[in-house]
ROSELO-829392 format. One record per residue (C-alpha): x, y, z; residue number from 1. Coordinates in Angstrom, 2 decimals, always signed. Layout:
residues N
X Y Z NUM
...
end
This chain:
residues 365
-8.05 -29.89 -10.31 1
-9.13 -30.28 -13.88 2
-6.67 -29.56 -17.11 3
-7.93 -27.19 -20.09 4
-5.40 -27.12 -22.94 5
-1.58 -27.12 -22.69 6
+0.41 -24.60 -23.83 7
+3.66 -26.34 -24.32 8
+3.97 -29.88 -25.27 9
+5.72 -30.81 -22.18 10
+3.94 -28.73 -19.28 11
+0.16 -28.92 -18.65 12
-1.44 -25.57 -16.91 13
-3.89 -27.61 -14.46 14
-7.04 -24.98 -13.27 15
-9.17 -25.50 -10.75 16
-12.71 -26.77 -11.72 17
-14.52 -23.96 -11.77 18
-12.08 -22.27 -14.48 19
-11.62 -25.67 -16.19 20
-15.68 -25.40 -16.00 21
-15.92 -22.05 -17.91 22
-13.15 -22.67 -19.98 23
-14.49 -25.85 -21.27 24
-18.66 -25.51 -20.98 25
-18.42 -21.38 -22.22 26
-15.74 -20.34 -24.37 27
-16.97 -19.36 -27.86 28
-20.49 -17.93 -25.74 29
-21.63 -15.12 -25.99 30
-24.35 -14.54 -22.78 31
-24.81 -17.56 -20.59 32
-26.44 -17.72 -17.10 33
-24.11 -19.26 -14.22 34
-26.51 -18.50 -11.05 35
-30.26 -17.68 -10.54 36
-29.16 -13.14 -10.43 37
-25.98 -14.08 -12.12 38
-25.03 -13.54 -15.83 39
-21.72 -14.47 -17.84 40
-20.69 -12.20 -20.55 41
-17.71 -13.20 -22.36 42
-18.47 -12.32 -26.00 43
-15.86 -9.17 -26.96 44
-18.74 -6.93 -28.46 45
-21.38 -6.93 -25.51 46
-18.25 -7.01 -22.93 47
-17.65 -3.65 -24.84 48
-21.36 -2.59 -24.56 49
-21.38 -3.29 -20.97 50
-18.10 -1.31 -20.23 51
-19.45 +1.74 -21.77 52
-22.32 +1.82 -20.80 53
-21.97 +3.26 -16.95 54
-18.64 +3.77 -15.10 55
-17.64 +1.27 -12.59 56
-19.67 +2.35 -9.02 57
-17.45 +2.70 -5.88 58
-18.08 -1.31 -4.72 59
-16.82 -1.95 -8.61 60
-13.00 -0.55 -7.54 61
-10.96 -3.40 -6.57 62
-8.50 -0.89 -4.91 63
-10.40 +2.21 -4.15 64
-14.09 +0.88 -3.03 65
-15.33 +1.59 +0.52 66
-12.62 +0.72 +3.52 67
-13.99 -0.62 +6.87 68
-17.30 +1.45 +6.23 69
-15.55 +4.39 +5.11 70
-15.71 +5.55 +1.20 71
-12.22 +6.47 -0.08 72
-12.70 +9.86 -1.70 73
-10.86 +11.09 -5.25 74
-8.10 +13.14 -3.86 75
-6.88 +10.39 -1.15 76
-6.90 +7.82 -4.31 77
-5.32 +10.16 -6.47 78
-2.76 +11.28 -3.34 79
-2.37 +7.34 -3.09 80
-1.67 +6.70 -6.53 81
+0.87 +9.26 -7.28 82
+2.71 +8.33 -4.37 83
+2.55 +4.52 -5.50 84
+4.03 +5.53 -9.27 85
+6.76 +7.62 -7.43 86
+8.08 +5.12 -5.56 87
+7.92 +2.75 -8.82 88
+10.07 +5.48 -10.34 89
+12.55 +5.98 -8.07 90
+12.88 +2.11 -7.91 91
+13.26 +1.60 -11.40 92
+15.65 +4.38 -11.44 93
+17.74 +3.41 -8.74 94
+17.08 +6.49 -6.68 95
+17.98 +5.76 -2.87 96
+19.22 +9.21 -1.55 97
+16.42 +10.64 -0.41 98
+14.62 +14.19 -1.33 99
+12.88 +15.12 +1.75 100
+9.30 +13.31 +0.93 101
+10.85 +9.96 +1.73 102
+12.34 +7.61 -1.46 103
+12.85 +3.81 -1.57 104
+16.03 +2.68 -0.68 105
+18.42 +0.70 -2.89 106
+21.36 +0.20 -4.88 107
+19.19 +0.17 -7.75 108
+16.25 -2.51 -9.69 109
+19.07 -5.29 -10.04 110
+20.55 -4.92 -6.27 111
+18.41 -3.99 -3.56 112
+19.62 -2.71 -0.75 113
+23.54 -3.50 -1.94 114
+23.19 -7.43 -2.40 115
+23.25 -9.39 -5.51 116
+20.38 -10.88 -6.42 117
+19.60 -14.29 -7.35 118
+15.91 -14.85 -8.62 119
+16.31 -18.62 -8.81 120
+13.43 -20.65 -6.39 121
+9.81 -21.18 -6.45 122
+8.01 -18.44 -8.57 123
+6.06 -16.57 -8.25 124
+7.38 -16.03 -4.35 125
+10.94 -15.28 -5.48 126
+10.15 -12.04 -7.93 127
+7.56 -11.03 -4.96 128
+9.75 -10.73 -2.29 129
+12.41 -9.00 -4.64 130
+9.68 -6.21 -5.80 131
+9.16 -5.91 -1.90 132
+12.40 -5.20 -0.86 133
+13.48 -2.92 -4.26 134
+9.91 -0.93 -3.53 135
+9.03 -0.80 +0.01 136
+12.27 -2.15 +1.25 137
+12.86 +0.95 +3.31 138
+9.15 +0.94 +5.07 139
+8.64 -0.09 +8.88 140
+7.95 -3.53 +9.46 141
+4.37 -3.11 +10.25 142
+3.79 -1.83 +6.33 143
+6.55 -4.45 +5.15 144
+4.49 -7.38 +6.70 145
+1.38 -6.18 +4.94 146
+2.38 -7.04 +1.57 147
+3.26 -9.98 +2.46 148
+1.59 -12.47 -0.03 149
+0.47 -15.03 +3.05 150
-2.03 -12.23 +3.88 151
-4.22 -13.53 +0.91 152
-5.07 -16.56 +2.87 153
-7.92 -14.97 +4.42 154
-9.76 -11.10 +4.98 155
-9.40 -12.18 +8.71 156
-6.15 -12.66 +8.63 157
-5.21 -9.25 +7.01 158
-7.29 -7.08 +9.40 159
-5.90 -9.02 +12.39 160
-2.34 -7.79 +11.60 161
-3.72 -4.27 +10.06 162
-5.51 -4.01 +13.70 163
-2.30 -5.17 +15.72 164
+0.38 -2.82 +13.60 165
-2.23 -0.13 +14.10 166
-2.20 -0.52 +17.77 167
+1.97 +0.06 +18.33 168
+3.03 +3.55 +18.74 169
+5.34 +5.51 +16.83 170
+4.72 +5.83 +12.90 171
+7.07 +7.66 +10.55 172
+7.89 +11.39 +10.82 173
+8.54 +13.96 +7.99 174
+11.43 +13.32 +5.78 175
+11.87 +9.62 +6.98 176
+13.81 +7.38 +4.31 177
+10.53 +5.38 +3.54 178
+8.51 +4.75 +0.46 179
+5.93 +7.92 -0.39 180
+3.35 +5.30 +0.01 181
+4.79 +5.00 +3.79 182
+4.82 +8.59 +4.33 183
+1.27 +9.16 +3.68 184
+0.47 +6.87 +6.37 185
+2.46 +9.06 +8.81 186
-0.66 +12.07 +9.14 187
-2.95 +9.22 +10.34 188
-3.71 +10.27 +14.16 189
-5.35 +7.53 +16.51 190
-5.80 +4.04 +15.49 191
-9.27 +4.59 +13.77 192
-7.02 +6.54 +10.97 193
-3.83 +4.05 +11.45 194
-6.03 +1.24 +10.67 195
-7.72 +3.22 +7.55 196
-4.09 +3.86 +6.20 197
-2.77 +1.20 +6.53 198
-6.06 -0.47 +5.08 199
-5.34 +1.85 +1.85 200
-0.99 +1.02 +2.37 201
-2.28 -2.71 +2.06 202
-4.09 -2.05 -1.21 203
-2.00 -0.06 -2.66 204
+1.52 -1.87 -2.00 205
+0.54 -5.50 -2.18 206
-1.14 -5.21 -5.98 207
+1.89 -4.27 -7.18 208
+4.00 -6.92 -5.89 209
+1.56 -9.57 -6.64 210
+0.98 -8.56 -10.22 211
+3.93 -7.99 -11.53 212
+5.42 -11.52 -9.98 213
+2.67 -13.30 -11.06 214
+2.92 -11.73 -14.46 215
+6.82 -13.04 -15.16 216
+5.60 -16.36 -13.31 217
+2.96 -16.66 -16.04 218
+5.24 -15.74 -18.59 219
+8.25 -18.47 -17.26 220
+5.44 -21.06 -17.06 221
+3.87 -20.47 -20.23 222
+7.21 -19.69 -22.47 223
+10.74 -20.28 -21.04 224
+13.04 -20.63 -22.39 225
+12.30 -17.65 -24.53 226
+14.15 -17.16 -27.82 227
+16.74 -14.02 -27.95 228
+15.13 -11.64 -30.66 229
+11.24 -11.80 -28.60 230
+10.52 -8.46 -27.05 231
+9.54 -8.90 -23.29 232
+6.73 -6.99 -23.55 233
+5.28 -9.29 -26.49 234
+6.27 -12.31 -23.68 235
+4.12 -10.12 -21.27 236
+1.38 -9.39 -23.43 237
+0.47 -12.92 -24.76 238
+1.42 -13.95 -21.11 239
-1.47 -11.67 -20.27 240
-3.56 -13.03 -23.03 241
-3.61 -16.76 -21.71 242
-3.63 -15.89 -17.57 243
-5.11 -12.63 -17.16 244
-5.01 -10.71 -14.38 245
-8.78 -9.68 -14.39 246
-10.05 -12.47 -15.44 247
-13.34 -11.56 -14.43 248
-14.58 -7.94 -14.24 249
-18.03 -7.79 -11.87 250
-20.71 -5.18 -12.55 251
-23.74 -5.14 -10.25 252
-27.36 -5.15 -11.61 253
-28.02 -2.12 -13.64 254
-31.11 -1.26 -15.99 255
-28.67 -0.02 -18.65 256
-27.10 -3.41 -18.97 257
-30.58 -5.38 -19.33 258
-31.41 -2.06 -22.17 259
-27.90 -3.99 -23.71 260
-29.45 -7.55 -23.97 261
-32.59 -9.58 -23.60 262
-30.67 -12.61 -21.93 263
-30.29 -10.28 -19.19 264
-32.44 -9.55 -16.53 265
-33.00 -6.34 -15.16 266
-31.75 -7.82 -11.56 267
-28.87 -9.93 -13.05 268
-25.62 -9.03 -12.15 269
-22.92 -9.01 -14.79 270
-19.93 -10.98 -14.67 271
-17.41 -10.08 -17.53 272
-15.19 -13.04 -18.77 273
-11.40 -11.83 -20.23 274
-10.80 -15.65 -19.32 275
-12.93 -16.85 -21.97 276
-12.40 -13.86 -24.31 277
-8.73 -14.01 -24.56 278
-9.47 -17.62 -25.83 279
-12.22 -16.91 -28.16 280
-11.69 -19.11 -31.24 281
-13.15 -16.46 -33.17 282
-10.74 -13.95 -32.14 283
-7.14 -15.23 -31.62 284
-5.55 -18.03 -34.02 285
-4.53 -21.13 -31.93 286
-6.44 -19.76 -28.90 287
-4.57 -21.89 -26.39 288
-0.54 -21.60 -27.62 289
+1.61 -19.42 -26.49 290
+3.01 -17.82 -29.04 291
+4.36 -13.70 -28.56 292
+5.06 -13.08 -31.77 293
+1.29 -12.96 -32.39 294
+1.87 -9.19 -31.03 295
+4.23 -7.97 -33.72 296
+1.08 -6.96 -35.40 297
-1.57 -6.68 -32.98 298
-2.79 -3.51 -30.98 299
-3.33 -4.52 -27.26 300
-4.73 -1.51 -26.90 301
-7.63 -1.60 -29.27 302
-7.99 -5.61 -29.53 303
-11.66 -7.07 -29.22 304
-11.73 -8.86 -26.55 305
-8.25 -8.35 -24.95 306
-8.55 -6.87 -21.30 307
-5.56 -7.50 -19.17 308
-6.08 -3.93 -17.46 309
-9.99 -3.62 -18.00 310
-11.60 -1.15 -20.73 311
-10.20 +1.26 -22.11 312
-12.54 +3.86 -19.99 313
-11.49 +2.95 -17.08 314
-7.69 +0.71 -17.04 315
-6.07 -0.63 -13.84 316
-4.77 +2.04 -12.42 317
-1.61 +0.31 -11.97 318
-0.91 -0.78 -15.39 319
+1.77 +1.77 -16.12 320
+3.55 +0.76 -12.77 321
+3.23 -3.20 -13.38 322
+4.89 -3.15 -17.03 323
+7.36 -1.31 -16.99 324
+8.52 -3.44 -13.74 325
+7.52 -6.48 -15.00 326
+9.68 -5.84 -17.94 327
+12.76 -4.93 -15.86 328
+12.13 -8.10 -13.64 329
+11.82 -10.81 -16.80 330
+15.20 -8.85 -18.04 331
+16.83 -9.67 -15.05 332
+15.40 -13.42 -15.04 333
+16.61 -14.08 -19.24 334
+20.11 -12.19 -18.07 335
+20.53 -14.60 -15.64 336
+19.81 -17.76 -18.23 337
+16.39 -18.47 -15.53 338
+13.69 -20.88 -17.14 339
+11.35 -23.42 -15.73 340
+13.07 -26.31 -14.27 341
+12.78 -29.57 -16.79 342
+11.61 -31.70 -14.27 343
+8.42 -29.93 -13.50 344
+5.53 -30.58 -15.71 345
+2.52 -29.31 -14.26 346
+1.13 -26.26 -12.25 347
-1.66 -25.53 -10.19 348
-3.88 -22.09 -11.26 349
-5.89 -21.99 -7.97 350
-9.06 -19.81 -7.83 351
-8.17 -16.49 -7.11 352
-8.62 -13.11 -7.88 353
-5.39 -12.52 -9.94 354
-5.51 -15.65 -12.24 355
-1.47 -16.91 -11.97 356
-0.03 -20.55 -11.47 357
+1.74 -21.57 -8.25 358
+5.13 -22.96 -7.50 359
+7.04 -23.05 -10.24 360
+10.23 -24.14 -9.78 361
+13.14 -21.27 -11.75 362
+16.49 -22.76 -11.90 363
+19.37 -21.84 -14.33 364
+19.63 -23.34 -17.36 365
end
């Protein structure tokens, strides 16, 4: 592990090499080559250029590209989606009676299931295992287990339970007290379909628990304790800002990207940098502090170079489900007087797809 830049005097964000690498050999860049068909892009207008110039292909969708062979078509994302931001609802609302097309059960965001919560421990596997239980808390086991976040050891490891929970009979009926998300998973017939469901229950579910804990993990890390008058989402934002959660946005080789640029190739494929943009000297004062208040009079919507959620074509999908929770959860963590333990001065940001640190220890202040 390698350091790059500390964002409070006494805690050091430690990233793996590679990160430390681009952080340290690339930021400021605007085109640089990292492999032989491989070209970084992190300045804020050509990541811009790129973005608009072709829609993300169906291997480009993190959530909704091709499952075991099969392409997942517009109305089964879009029946998948809605289904995810109902069950967000409800959750956030406190809704556990039920309505006949299966709601999360609960005694509301700040009691799950009827018990007190206490979101001390090692982040960010404390908030994840919360967001489980107030989301998909009601589900069978067998969709419980899959958004579990030890599942992101390996693909292997994933399909091997997807292919075992697949295999045991039974599977929801109509009207069961389970999350919509669940309930879609109950027209599968024969374990070719199971598997495919639960494939898609996976990718929905487990996003949205990973994100958002990750998020408020960031945020502890990089801020706590936070001053009363800061808005969470400005904590959130500038969270965002410094640990992004697409830090790197991949478009295949495509002629109109090489039209774009003369650095690249007409075979190069494209990977975007938010990791280096969201430090960009030439964009943010004190690139590497944490400070929220910067957001009192920016636009994350329309500032260069800021892409927590992607472009502005084509956002996460999940963005309006992960900040409105992730709001709710850092409420719950400042009511409870939570910050980053004293003794703790470093943390690990492994290599990953969802850029977070690991193991931070949350105790009360």
């Amino acid at each position: 592990m390698r350091t790059y830049g500390t964002d409070r005097s006494d805690r050091v964000t430690v990233f793996t090499p590679r990160l430390a690498r681009l952080l340290s050999e690339h930021r400021g860049a605007d085109v640089f080559r990292l492999e032989a068909d491989t070209v970084g892009v992190a300045g804020s207008a050509l990541i811009e250029a790129v973005l608009r110039s072709r829609p993300a292909n169906a291997a480009e969708r993190p959530t909704f590209k091709p499952l075991q062979g099969r392409a997942v078509s517009r109305p089964e994302s879009s029946a998948v989606m809605r289904a995810v931001s109902q069950d967000v609802r409800a959750a956030l609302e406190g809704d556990g009676e039920g309505d006949g097309e299966g709601a999360v059960a609960g005694a509301g965001p700040e009691k799950p299931g009827g018990k007190a919560v206490d979101l001390s421990g090692e982040w960010p596997r404390a908030g994840h295992l919360y967001l489980r239980d107030l989301v998909f808390g009601s589900d069978p086991f067998r969709l419980q287990v899959l958004v579990d976040r030890k599942l992101e050891w390996t693909p292997k490891l994933t399909w091997t339970v997807i292919a075992a929970g697949a295999a045991l009979p039974g599977c929801p009926g109509a009207g069961a007290p389970v999350s919509r998300l669940a309930g879609l998973t109950a027209a599968a017939a024969g374990y070719g379909d199971r598997r495919y469901a639960m494939g898609l229950y996976r990718r929905a579910a487990a996003p949205v628990c990973f994100t958002v804990s990750t998020l408020v993990a960031n945020a502890l890390w990089l801020g706590s304790p936070f001053d009363d008058g800061v808005p969470n989402r400005h904590i959130l934002y500038e969270a965002m800002r410094l640990l992004p959660p697409s830090w790197n946005l991949l478009r295949v080789a495509s002629p109109e990207f090489a039209a774009l640029d003369d650095r690249i190739g007409a075979t190069d494929d494209v990977l975007l940098l938010p990791l280096l943009s969201h430090r960009d000297p030439a964009l943010w004062d004190a690139p590497d502090e944490f400070r929220p208040e910067r957001w009192e009079t920016l636009d994350p919507e329309n500032q260069p170079g800021y892409l927590p959620f992607g472009h502005a074509n084509e956002r996460c999908w999940g963005r309006h489900m992960v900040m409105p929770l992730a709001e709710r959860l850092l409420d719950m963590v400042r009511e409870q007087g939570l910050a980053v333990s004293p003794e703790q001065t470093s943390a690990e940001v492994p290599l990953a797809g969802l850029l977070g640190v690991s193991r931070v220890r949350v105790v009360r202040r």
